[in-house]
N, C-alpha and C positions, 0 to 999 in steps of 0.2 A: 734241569738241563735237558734240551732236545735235539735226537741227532734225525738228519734225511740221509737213509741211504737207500742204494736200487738193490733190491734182490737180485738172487739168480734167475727169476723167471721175469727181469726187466719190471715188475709192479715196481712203485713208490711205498717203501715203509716207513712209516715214524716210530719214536722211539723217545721216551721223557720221562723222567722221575715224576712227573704231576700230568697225571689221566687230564684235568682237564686244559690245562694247555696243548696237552696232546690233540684232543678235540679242534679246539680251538682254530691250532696252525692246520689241522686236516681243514677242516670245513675254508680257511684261507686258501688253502692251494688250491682247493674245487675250481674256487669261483675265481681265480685267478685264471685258471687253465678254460675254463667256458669263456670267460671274456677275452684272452686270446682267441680260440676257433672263432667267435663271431666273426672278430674286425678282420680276421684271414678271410672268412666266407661273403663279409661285405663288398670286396674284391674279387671277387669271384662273379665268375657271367653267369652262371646257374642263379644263387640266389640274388644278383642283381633283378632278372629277372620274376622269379617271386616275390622278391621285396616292391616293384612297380604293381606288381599284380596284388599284393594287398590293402594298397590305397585305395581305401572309395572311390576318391576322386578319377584317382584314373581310372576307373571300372568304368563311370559312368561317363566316362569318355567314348566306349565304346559300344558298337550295336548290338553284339552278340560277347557279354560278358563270359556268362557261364558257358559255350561253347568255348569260347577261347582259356579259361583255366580249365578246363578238360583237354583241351589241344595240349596245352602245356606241361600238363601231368603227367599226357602219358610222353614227352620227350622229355621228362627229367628237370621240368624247368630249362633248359636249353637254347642255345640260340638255334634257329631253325632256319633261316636265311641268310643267315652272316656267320655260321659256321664254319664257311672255308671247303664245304665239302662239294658245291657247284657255286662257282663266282657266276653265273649269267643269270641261273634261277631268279633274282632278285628283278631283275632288268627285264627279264620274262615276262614275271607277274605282271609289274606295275605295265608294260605293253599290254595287256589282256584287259586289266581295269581300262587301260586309257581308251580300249575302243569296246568302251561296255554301250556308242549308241549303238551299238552294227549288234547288238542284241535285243533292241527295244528300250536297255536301259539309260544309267550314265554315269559317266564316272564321278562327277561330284558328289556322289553315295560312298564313295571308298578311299576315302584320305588323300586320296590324288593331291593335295594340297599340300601333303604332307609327305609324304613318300616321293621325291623328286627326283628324277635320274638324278643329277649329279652327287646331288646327296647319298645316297645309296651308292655309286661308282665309291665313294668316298671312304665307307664302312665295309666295302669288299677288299679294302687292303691286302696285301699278301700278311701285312706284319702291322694292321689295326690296334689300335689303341683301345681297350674296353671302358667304355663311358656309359653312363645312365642312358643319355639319345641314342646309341645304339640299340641297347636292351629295347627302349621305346619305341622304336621306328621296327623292330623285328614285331614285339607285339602288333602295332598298329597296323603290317602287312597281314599277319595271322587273321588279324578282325576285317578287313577290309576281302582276302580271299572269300572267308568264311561268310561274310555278307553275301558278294556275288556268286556261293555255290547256293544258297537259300534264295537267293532272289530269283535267280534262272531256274529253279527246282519248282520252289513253291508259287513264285512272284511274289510285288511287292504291298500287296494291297489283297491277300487271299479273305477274302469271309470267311474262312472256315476257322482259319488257322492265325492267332496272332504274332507277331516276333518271339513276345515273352514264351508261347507256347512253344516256338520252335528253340527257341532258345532252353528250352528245361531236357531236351533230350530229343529220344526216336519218335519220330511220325511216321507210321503206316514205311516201318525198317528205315528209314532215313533220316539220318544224323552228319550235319555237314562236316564238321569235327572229325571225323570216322571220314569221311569222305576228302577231306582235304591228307589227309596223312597218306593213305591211299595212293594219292595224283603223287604226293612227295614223294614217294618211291618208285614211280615210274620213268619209264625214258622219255615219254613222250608227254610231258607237266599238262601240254595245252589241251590234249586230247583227249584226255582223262578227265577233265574238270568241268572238257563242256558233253559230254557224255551225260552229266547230271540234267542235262534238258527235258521234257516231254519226250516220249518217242513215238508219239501218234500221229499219222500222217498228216493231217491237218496243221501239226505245228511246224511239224521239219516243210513244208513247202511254203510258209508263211517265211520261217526264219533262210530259208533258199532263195525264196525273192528279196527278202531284205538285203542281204550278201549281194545280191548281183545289182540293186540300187546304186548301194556304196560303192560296190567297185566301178558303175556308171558315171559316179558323184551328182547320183539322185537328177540326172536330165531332165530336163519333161516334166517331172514329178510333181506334185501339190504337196504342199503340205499337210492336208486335211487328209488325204491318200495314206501318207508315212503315218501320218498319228492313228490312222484306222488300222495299219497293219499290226502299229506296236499295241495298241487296247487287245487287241483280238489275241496276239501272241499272252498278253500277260493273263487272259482270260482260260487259254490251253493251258499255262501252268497252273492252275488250279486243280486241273485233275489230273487224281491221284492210279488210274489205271498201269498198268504196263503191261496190258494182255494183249497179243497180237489180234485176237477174237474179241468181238466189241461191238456193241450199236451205238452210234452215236447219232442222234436227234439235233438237228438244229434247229433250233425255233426262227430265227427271221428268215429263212432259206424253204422254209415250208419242208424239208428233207429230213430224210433217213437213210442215214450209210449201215448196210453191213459189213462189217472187215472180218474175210475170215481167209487166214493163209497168205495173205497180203491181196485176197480179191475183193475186189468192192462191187457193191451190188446195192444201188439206190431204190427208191420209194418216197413217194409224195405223202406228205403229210398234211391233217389239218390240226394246228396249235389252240391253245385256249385266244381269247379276245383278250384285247387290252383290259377291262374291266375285271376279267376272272383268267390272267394270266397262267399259261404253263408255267412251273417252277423248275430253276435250274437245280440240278443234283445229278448223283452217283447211285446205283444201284447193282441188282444182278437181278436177272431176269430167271429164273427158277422152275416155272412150268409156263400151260397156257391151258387154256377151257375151251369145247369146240363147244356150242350151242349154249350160249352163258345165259341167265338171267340177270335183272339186271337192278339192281339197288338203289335207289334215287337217292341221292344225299337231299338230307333236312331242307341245304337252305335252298336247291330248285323244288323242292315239293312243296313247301311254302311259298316261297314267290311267284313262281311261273305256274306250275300244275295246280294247287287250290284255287286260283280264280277260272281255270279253266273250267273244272272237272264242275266248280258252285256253278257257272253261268250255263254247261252242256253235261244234259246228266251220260249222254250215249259216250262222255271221252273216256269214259275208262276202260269200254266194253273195248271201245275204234280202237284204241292204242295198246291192247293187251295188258292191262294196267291191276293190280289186286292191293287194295288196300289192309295193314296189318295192326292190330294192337299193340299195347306193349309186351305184351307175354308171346308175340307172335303168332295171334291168332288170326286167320282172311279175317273180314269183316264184311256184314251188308251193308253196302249203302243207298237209304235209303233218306227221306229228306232230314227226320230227327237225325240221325247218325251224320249228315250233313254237318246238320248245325253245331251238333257236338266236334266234329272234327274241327272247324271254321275257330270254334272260342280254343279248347288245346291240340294244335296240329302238333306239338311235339310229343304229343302221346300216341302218335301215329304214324306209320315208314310206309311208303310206297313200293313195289315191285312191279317192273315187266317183264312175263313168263319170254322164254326163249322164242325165237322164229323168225321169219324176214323179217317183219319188221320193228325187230327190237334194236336200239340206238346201239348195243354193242356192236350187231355185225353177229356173224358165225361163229364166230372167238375172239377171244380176251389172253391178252399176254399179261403175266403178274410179276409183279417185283416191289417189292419191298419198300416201303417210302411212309414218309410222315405227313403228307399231303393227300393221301386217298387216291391219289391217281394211278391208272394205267395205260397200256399200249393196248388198240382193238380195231376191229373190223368196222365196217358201219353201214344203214341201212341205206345212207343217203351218197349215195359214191358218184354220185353228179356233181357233188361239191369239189371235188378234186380236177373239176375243169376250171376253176377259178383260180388267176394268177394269184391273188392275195387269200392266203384260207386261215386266218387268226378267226376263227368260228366257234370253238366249244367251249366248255366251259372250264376247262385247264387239261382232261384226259389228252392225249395223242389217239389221233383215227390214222388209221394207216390204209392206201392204195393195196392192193392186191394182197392181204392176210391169209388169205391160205395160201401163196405163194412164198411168201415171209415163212409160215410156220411151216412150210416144207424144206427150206430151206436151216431153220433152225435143228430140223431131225436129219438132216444130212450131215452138219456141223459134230454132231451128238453121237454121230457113227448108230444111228437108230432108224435106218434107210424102211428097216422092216415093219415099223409104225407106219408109212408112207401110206396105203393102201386102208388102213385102219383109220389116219386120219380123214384122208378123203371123201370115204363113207360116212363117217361122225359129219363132215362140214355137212354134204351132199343132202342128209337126212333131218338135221339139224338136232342130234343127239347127243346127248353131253356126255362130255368122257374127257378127263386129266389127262396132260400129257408133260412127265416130268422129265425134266433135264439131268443127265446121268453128270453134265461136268455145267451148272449154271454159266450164264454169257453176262460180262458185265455192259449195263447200260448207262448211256452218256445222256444227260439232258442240256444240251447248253445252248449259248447265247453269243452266234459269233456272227458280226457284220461284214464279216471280211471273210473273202476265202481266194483259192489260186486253185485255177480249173484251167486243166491246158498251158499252163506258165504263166499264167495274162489272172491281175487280180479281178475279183467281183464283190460288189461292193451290192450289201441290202438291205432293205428297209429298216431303220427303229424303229420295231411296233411297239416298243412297249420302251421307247425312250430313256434307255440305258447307257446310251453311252459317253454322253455329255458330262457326265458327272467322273465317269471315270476318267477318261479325256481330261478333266480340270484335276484329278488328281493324278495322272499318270506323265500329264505333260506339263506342269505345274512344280514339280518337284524332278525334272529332266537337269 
């Protein structure tokens, strides 16, 4: 015989002449009482919610999975839009997606399809009915925010950075996840979310003329204009800066912006050629060299300088030139040593000592890259009267470098190098000059810019942006 009765402290105890039916009816009531909580919590909008979030299927419904069950986790599994706790937010959103072109984007990237006012008016009930498409249409707003905070952050097409990658967490502190929760807790949802833009002057007056297009409804405009503004805008979100102090290098503009303090202060440049392209990147700029020598890389000391130097023995003497072994020893060159050089030129690096007429220029700016390159002075500053200057062989020559580098130890609060540098240039003496807070440098690729309100549009040297153009207005 077995009896159920409740204690005094509310437990269930059993009670039976025979232990193992005693067992028995216990291990029954467990699993009686789990299987009640389930089909309670089946009904339940919390794990409604989780239980959509466990299906494959639906995962791969959406663009940014794993952001979005991190969203979810940290609200409890939760409805986050249909809550009840602001009925507009919903209506909100989906208005921000709907004018994701007045961002260079579109909304056919963000459920727009799916997420339909009326629909939504529908699940903002005072006194809603909890259904599965509920739960679903809240997730799919979650995936769809979180798309457009990654896409206006990073853009949609970044070479650096894949979805999958941005979708596994933080990139360089930013996590849209973490950023959409954020905006949800503010008064102001809209202002919050587009704060996640670049904030480099370059993008905000790109995305300032955009805004006053639309609000024109694009008059006048081409469309090869709009499509050149959105390429260039999805090309600024790529970089990853937020320093107010900044070089930023534009390759088809021939230019160099210094931004320090919100003052800008240009310089002409000459970029590599089509054939031995400048490369786009990020860096920081770290020191600079007054009277550099100057390092030939392999593949112009084989191509270019070994036919010279076989066919004219006085070019090495003319151009300040020393040739080096591999242990780094000078070397004579004489006709044997010639010939030896000609059959292994890679057993041999070239140098030109510092002075006028070394290709660096009086100094060299350095920063860090995977490409060899850097920012310098040059001998040949008559080049800089040329409208088109794609000339070198990928380094940046910079207009007026010892004005650039005095401008740098201004920035640096190191006014008192000033006088030291000038000498070093003046004399052509070498001497470091490090940076107490490094200046990050920008190298990029933008055909489009807005000077005075009015855009400007320039050259493809190097034929870049057709391809993104077919992928960025191709998937519009």
């Amino acid at each position: 015989m077995t009896k159920i009765i409740i204690s005094e402290d509310n437990n269930l105890e059993f009670y039976s002449t025979n232990s193992q039916n005693m067992k028995a009816i216990a291990t029954f009531i467990v699993l009686v009482f789990f299987s009640l909580v389930l089909q309670a919590q089946i009904t339940d909008k919390t794990t409604r919610i989780a239980a959509l979030l466990q299906d494959k299927n639906n995962l791969s419904k959406l663009y940014y999975p794993k952001s979005v069950l991190r969203f979810y986790t940290k609200y409890n599994m939760g409805y986050t839009w249909f809550d009840g706790s602001n009925s507009d937010l919903p209506e909100i959103a989906v208005l921000l997606l709907g004018y994701a072109d007045q961002f260079g984007l579109s909304s056919s990237g963000y459920h727009c399809q799916e997420l339909l006012p009326e629909k939504l008016r529908s699940m903002i009930d005072p006194n809603p009915n909890d259904s599965a498409e509920k739960a679903w249409l809240d997730i799919l707003m979650t995936d769809a925010l979180v798309t457009f905070i990654n896409d206006l952050h990073f853009g949609k097409y970044n070479p650096k950075h894949t979805s999958s990658d941005i979708d596994s967490g933080y990139i360089n502190g930013f996590c849209s996840d973490d950023e959409l929760i954020f905006a949800r807790s503010q008064n102001d949802f809209l202002r919050t979310i587009l704060k996640v833009q670049p904030q480099i002057s370059a993008y905000k007056q790109l995305q300032d003329h955009l805004n006053t297009l639309y609000a024109n409804d694009l008059v006048n405009i081409s469309q090869s204009q709009i499509e050149k503004i959105i390429i260039n805008m999805e090309r600024l979100r790529w970089i990853n800066t937020t320093s107010e102090n900044y070089i930023l290098v534009n390759i088809p503009s021939y230019s160099l912006e210094f931004h320090t303090n919100k003052v800008q202060r240009d310089f002409k440049v000459i970029v590599g050629k089509p054939s031995t392209p400048s490369p786009i990147l990020e860096s920081v700029v770290t020191h600079f060299t007054t009277a550099p020598d100057w390092k030939v890389p392999q593949s112009i000391f084989r191509k270019e300088m070994l036919p010279k130097i076989i066919k004219n023995s006085k070019y090495l003497t003319d151009h300040h030139y020393s040739i080096y072994d591999r242990n780094g020893n000078e070397v004579t060159v004489n006709p044997a040593r010639l010939k030896e050089i000609s059959r292994n030129p890679s057993s041999y690096s070239i140098r030109q000592s510092s002075g006028c007429d070394n290709a660096l220029g009086a100094v060299v700016f350095r920063f860090e890259n995977t490409y060899g390159i850097y920012l310098h002075d040059t001998s040949q500053k008559q080049l800089f009267n040329n409208e088109e200057r794609a000339l070198s062989h990928g380094c940046i020559r910079v207009q007026q470098a010892d004005k650039f580098a005095e401008l740098l130890l201004e920035n640096d609060g190191s006014e008192d190098q000033l006088p030291i540098l000038k000498n070093a240039m003046a004399g052509y003496k070498r001497k470091d000059f490090v940076l107490k807070q490094p200046i990050p440098i920008i190298i990029t690729y933008l055909t489009c810019s807005i000077k005075n309100g009015t855009p400007v549009f320039y050259k493809d040297i190097y034929h870049l942006d057709s391809d993104l153009t077919e992928k960025v207005i191709t998937n519009k």
